[in-house]
C-alpha positions in Angstrom: -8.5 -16.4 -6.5 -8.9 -16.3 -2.6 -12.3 -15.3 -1.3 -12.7 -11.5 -0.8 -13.1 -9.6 2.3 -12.6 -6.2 3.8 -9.6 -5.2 6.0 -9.8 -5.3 9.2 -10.8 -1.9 10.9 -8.5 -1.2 13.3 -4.4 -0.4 13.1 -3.3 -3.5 15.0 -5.4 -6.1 13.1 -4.3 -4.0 9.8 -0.5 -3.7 10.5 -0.4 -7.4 11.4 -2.0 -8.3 7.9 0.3 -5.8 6.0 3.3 -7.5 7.7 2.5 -10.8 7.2 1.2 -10.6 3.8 4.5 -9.2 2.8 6.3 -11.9 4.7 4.5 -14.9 3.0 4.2 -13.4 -0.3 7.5 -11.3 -0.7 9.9 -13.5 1.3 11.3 -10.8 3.4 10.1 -8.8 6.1 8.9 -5.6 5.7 9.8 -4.7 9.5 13.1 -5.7 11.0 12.2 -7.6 14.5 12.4 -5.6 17.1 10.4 -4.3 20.7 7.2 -2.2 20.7 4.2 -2.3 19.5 3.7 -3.4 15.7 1.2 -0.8 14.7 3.2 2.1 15.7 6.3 0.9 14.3 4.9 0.6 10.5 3.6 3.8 11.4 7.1 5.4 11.8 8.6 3.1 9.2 11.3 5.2 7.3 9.0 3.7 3.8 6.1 5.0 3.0 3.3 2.2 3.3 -0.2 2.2 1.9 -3.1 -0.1 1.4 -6.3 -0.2 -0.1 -9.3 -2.5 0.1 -11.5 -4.7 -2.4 -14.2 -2.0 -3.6 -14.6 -2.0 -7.2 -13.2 1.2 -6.6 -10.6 0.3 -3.9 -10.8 3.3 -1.7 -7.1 3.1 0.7 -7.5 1.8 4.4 -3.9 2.6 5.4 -1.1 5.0 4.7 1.7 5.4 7.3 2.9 9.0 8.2 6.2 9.1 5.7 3.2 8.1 2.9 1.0 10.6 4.3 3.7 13.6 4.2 4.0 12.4 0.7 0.7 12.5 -0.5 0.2 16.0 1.9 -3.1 14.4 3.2 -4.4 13.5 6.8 -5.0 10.2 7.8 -9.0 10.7 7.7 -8.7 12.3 4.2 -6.0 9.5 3.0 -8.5 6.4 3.5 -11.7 8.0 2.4 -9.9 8.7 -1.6 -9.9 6.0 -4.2 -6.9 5.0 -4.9 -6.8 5.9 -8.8 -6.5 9.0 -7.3 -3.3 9.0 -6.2 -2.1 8.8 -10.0 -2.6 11.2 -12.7 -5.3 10.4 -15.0 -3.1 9.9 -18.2 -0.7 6.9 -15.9 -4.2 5.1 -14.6 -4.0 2.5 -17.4 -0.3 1.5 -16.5 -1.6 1.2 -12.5 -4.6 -0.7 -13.5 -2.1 -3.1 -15.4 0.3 -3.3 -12.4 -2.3 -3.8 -10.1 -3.8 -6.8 -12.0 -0.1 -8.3 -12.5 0.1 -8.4 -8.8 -3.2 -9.9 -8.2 -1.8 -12.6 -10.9 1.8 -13.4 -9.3 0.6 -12.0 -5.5 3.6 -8.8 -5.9 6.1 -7.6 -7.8 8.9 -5.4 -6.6 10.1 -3.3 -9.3 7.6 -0.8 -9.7 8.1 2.7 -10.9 5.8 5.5 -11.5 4.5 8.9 -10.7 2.1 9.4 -8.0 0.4 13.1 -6.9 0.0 14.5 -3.5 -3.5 16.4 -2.8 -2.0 19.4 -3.9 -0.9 18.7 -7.0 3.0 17.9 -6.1 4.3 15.1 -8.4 6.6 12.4 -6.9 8.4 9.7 -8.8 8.7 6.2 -6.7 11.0 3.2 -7.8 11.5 0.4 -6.9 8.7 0.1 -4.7 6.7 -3.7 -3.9 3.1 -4.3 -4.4 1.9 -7.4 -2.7 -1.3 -8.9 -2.3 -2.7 -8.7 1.5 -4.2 -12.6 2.4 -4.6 -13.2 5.3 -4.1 -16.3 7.5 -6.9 -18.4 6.3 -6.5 -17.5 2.4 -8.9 -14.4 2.4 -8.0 -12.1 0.0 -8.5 -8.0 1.8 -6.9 -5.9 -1.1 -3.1 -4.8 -1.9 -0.2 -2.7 -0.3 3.2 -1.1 -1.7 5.9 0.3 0.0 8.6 2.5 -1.1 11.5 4.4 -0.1 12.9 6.0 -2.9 11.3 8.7 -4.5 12.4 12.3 -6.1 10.2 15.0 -6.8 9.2 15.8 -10.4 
């Protein structure tokens, strides 16, 4: 396994390694090319994007503001909750067994599952990618998903 560091702290650093993980690990892009600044185009991505980091509790460090509607959080509030937290207790087995797959093959893209918003609204995703984020020199900084189909539950 890669050695393992923190994301970077700020959006444009963050969004670049998000991008390019998925692009070396997935194969495809996970932004069509286009003008403007990077950071603000993940941010308005019509996917919902998250990230967390490498705590033995990984704690998210990114959500983009589809993901944040979903979950009904702030951006503050989003990246200060473990991510465990954004499943129901009784599905946290299943994510900790996806989440170790992905660290095995570096992502998958046919993940399914019910996720909870801070209020208690459950949301069913499918097929949504979970990718490994390394970064240009081989660093390991934690995992992403992105999804665009989901249906309240």
């Amino acid at each position: 396994m890669p050695e393992r560091r923190a994301p970077p702290q700020d959006l444009p650093a963050l969004a670049r390694l998000l991008v390019d993980s998925h692009l070396r690990l997935v194969g495809r892009p996970l932004l069509a090319d286009g003008p403007g600044d990077l950071a603000e185009r993940l941010w308005t991505l019509p996917r919902a994007v998250v990230a967390h980091g490498i705590q033995d509790d990984p704690v998210f460090c990114y959500a983009n503001r589809l993901a944040l509607d979903l979950f009904e959080l702030d951006f503050a509030a989003f990246t200060a909750l473990p991510s465990r937290f954004s499943a129901e207790p009784l599905a946290r087995e299943e994510r900790a067994a996806l989440l170790e797959r992905v660290s095995r093959h570096g992502f998958i893209d046919d993940y399914a599952g019910v996720r909870i918003s801070s209020t208690g609204k459950r949301f069913h995703i499918r097929a949504a990618t979970v990718w490994n984020l390394i970064d240009g020199e081989g660093v390991y900084r934690g995992q992403a998903a992105s999804f665009a189909e989901w249906v309240d539950v």
